[in-house]
MDAnalysis code that builds the backbone (N, CA, C; Angstrom):
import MDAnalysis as mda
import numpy as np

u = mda.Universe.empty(330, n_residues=110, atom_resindex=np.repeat(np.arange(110), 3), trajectory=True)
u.add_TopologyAttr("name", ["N", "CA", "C"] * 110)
u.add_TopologyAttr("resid", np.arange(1, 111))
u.add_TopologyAttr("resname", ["UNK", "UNK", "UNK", "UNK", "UNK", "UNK", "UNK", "UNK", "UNK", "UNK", "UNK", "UNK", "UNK", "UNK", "UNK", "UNK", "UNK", "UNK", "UNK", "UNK", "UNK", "UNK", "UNK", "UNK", "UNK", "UNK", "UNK", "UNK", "UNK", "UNK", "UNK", "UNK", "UNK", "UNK", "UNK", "UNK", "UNK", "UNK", "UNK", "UNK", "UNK", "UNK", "UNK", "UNK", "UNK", "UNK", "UNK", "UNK", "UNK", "UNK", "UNK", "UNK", "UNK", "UNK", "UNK", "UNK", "UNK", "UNK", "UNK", "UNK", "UNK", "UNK", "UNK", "UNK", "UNK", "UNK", "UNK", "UNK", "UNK", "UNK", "UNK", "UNK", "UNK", "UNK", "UNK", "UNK", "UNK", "UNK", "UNK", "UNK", "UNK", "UNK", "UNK", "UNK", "UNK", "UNK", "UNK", "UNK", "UNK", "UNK", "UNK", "UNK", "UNK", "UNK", "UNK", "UNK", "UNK", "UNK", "UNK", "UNK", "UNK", "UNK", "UNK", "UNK", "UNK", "UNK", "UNK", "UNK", "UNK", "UNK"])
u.atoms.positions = np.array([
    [0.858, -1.174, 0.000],
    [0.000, 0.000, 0.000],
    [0.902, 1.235, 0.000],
    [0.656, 2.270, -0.833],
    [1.234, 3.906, -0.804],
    [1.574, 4.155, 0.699],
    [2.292, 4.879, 0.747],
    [2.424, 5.489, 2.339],
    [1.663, 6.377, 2.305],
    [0.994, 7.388, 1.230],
    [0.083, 8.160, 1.790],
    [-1.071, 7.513, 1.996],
    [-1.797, 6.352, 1.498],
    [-2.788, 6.001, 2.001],
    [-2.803, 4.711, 3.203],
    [-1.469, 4.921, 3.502],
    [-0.759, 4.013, 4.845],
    [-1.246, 4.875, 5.735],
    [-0.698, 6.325, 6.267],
    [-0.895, 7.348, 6.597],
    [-2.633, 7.989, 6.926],
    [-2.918, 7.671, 5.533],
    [-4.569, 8.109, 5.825],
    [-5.195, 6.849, 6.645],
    [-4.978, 5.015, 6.658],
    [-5.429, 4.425, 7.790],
    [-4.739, 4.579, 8.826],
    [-3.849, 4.869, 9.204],
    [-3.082, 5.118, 10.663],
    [-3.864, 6.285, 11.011],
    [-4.358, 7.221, 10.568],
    [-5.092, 8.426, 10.995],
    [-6.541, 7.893, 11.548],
    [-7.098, 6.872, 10.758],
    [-8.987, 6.521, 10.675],
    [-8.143, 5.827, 12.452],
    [-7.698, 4.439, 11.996],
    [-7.139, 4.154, 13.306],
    [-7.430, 4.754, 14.474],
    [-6.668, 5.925, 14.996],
    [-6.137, 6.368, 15.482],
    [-7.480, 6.994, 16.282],
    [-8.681, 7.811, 15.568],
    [-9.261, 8.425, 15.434],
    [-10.502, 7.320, 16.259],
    [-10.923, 6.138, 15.238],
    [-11.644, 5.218, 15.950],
    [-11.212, 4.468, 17.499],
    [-9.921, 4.497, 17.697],
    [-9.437, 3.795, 19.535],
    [-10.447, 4.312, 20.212],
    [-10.519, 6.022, 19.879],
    [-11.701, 6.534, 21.106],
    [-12.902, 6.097, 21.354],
    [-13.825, 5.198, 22.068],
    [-14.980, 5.099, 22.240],
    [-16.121, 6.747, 21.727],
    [-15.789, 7.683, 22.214],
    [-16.459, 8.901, 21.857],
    [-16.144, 9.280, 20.491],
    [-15.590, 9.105, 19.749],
    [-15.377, 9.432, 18.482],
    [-16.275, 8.648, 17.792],
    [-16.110, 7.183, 18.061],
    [-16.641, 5.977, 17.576],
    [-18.519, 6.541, 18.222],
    [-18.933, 6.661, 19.321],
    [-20.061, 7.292, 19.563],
    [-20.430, 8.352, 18.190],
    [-19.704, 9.493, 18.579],
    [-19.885, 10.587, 17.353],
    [-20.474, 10.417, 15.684],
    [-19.485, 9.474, 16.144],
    [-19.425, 8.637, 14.015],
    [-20.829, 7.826, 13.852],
    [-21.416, 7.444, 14.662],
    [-22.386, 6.222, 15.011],
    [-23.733, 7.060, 14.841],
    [-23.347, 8.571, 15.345],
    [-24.701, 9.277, 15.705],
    [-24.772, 10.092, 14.408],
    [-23.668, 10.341, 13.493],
    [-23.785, 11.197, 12.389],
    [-24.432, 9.919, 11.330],
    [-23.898, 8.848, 11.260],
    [-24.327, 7.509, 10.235],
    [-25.679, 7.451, 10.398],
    [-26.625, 7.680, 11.695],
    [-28.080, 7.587, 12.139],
    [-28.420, 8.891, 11.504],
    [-28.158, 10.085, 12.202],
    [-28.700, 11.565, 12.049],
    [-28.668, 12.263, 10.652],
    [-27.515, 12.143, 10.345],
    [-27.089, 12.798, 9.266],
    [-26.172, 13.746, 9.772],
    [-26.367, 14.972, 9.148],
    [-25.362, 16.639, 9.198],
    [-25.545, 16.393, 10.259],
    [-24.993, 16.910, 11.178],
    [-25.842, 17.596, 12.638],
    [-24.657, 18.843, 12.812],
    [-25.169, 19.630, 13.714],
    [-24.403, 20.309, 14.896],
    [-23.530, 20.138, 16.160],
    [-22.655, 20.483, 16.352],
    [-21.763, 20.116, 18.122],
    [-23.217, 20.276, 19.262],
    [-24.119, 21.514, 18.791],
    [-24.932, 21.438, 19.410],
    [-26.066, 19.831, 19.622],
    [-26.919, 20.095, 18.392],
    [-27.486, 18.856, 18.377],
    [-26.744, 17.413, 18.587],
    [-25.737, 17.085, 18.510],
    [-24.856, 16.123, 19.262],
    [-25.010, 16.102, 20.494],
    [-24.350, 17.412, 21.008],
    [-24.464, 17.022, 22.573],
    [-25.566, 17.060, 23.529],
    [-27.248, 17.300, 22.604],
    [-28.436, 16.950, 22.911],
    [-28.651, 15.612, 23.056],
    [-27.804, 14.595, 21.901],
    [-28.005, 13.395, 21.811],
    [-27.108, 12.516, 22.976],
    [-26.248, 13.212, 23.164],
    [-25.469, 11.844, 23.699],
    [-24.669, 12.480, 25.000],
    [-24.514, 11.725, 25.498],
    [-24.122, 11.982, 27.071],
    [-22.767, 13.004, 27.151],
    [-22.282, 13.909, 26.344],
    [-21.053, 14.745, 26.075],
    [-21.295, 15.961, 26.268],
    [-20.463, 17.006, 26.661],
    [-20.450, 18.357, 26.611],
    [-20.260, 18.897, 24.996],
    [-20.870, 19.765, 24.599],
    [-20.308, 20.321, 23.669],
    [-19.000, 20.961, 23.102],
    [-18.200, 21.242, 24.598],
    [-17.063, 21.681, 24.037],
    [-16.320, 19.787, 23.824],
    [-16.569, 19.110, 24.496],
    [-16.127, 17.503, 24.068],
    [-15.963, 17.170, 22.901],
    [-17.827, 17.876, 22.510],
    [-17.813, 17.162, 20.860],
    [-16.686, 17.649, 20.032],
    [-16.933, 18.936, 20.131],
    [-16.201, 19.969, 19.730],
    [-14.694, 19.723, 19.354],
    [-14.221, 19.347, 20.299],
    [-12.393, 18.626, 20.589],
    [-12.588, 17.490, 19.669],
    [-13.690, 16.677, 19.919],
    [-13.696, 15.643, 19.075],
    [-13.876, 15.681, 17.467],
    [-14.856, 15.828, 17.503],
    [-14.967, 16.591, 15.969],
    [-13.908, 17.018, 15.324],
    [-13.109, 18.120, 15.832],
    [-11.565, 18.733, 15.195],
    [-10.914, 17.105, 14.712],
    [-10.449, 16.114, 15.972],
    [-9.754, 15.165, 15.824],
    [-10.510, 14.216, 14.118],
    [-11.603, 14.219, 14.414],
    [-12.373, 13.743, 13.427],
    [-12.171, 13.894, 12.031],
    [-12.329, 15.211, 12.253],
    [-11.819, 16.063, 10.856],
    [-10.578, 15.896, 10.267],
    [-9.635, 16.163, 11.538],
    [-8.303, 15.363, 10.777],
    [-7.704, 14.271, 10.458],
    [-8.628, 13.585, 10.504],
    [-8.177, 12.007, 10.100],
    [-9.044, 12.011, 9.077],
    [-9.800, 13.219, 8.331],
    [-10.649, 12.890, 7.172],
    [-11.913, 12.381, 7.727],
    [-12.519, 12.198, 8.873],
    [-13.881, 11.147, 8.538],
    [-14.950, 12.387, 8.542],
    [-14.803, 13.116, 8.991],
    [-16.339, 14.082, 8.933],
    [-15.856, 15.328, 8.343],
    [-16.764, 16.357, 7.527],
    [-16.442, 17.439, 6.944],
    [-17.204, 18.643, 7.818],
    [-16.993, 19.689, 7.887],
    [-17.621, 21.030, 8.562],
    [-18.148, 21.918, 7.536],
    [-19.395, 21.902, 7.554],
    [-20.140, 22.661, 6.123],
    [-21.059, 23.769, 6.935],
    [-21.234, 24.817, 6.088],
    [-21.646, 26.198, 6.996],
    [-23.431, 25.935, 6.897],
    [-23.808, 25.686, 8.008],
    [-25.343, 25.519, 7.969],
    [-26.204, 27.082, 7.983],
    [-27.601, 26.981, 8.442],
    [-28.466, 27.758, 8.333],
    [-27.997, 28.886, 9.780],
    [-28.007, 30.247, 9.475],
    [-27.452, 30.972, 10.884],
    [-25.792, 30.775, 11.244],
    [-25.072, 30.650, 10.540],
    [-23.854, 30.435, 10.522],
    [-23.308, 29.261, 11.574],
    [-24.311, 28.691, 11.645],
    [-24.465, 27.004, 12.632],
    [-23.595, 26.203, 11.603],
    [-22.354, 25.162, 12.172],
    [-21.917, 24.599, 11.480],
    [-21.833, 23.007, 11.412],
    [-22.537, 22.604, 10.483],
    [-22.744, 20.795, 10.517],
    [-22.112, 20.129, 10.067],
    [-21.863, 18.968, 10.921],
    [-20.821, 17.522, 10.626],
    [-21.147, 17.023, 9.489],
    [-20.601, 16.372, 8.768],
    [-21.329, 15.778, 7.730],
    [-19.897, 14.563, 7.687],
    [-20.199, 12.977, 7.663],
    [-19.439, 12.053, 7.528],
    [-18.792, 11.796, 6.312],
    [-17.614, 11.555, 6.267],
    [-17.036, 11.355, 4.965],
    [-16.457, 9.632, 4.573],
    [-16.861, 8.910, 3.431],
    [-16.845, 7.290, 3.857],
    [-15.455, 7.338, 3.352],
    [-14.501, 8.195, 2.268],
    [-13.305, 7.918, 1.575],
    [-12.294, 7.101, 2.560],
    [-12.076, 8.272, 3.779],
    [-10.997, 7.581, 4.486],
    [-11.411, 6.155, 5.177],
    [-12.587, 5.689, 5.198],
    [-12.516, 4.440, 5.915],
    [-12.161, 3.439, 5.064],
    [-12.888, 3.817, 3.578],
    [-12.681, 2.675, 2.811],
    [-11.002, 2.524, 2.047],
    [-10.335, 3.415, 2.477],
    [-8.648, 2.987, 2.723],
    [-8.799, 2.652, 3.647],
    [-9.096, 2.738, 4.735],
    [-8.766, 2.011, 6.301],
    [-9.142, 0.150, 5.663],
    [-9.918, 0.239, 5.463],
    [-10.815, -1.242, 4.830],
    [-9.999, -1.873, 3.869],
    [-9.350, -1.313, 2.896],
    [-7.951, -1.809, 2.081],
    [-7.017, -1.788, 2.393],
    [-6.171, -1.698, 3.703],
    [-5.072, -1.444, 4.257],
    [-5.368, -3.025, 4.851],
    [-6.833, -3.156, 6.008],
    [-6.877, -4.214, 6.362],
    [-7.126, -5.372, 6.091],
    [-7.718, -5.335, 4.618],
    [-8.314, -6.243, 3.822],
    [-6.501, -6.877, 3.093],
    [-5.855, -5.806, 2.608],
    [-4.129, -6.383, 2.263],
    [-3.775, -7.431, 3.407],
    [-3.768, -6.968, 4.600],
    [-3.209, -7.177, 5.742],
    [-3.765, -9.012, 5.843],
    [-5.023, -9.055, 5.470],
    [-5.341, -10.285, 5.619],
    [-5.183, -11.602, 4.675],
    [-4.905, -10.550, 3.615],
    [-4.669, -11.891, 2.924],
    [-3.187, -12.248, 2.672],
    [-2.321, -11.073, 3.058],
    [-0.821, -11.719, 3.714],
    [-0.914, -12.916, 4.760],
    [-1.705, -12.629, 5.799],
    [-2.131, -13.575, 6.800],
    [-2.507, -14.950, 6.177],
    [-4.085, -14.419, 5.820],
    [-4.649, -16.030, 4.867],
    [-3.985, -17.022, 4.726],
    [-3.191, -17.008, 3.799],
    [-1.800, -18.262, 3.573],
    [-1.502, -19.382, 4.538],
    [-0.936, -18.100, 5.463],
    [0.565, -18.364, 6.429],
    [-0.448, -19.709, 7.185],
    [-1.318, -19.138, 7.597],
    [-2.176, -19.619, 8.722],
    [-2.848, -20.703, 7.938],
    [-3.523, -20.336, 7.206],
    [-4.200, -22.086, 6.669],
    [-3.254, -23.061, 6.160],
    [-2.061, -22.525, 6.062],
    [-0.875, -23.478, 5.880],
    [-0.424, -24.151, 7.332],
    [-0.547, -23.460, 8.220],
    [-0.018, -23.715, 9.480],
    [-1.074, -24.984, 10.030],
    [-2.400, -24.058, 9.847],
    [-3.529, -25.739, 9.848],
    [-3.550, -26.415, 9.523],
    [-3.121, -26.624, 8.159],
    [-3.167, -27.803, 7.288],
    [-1.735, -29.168, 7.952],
    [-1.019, -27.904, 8.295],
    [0.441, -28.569, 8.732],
    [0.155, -29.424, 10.314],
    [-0.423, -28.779, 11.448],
    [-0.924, -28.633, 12.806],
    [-1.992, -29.970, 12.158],
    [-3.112, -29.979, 11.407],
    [-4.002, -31.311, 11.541],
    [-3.057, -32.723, 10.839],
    [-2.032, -32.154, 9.916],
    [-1.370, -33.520, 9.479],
    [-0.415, -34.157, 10.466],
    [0.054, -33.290, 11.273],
    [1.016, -33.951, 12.581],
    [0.036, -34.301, 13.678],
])
């Protein structure tokens, strides 16, 4: 895989460890756009939380900041960077695949 799109899954990574991010991402996939506001109506977080979060979000590519109605500004999810995250790990496995059903095959003949 490119190192820049090595780079862009080490970022999704990085971004998903957090349980609250992973919350965030979960509630924009249901909601749609939303607000830091309307977020932190939904889910057990402060707004300045989301807020911190969101930034992190943004820089790993998964959500975009688009200027809503009243200069209110809404999340909007972005799928590009996951689906490199999803080909980084999908490579990853079929390096694996092999090794291992070779190792079974080897492990049930002894």
């Amino acid at each position: 895989m490119p190192a820049d799109q090595e780079r862009v899954a080490e970022q999704v990574f990085v971004a998903l460890a957090d349980p609250t991010r992973r919350a965030l991402l979960a509630d924009l996939a249901t909601h749609g756009p939303s607000t830091a506001t309307d977020l932190a109506a939904r889910l057990p977080i402060t707004r300045q939380a989301i807020t911190k979060h969101l930034d992190r979000l943004a820089d790993a590519g998964l959500v975009t900041a688009e200027p809503g109605e009243r200069r209110r500004i809404r999340h909007r999810l972005r799928s590009a960077p996951m689906r490199v995250a999803q080909r980084y790990l999908a490579a990853l496995a079929r390096d694996w695949d092999g090794p291992l059903a070779a190792l079974a095959d080897h492990l049930e003949e002894t």
